[in-house]
Residue, then its C-alpha position, 0 to 999 in steps of 0.5 A: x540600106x539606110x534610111x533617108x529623108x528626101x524632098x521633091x517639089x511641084x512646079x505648076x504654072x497652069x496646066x503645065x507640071x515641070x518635070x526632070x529627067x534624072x541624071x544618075x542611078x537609080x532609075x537614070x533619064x527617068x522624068x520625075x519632079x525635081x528633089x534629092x536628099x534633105x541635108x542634117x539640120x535642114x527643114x523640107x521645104x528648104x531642101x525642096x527648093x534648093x535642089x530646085x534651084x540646083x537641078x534646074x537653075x530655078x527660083x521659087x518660093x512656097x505657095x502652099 
């Protein structure tokens, strides 16, 4: 198996975590955080926030 870097991202508005269900193997229709794999050259945070947007059509920005 080759290694990968992969990025997930919490999305929290008051008590509330926002959680996706995954839709392709491994572990598919699991609830997790939204994520995925970090492109080449890409920072973490950024790849957080584009799978962000990708998996769950969201906007965000960093607060911590």
């Amino acid at each position: 198996m080759r290694p990968f870097v992969g990025a997930s991202i919490a999305v929290i508005r008051g008590d509330r975590v926002l959680l996706a269900a995954r839709a392709n193997a491994p572990m598919r229709g699991v609830w997790t955080l939204p994520g995925g794999l970090v492109e080449a050259g890409e920072a973490i945070a950024d790849a957080a926030l584009r799978e962000l947007k990708e998996e769950v059509g969201l906007d965000a920005e960093m607060i911590g």
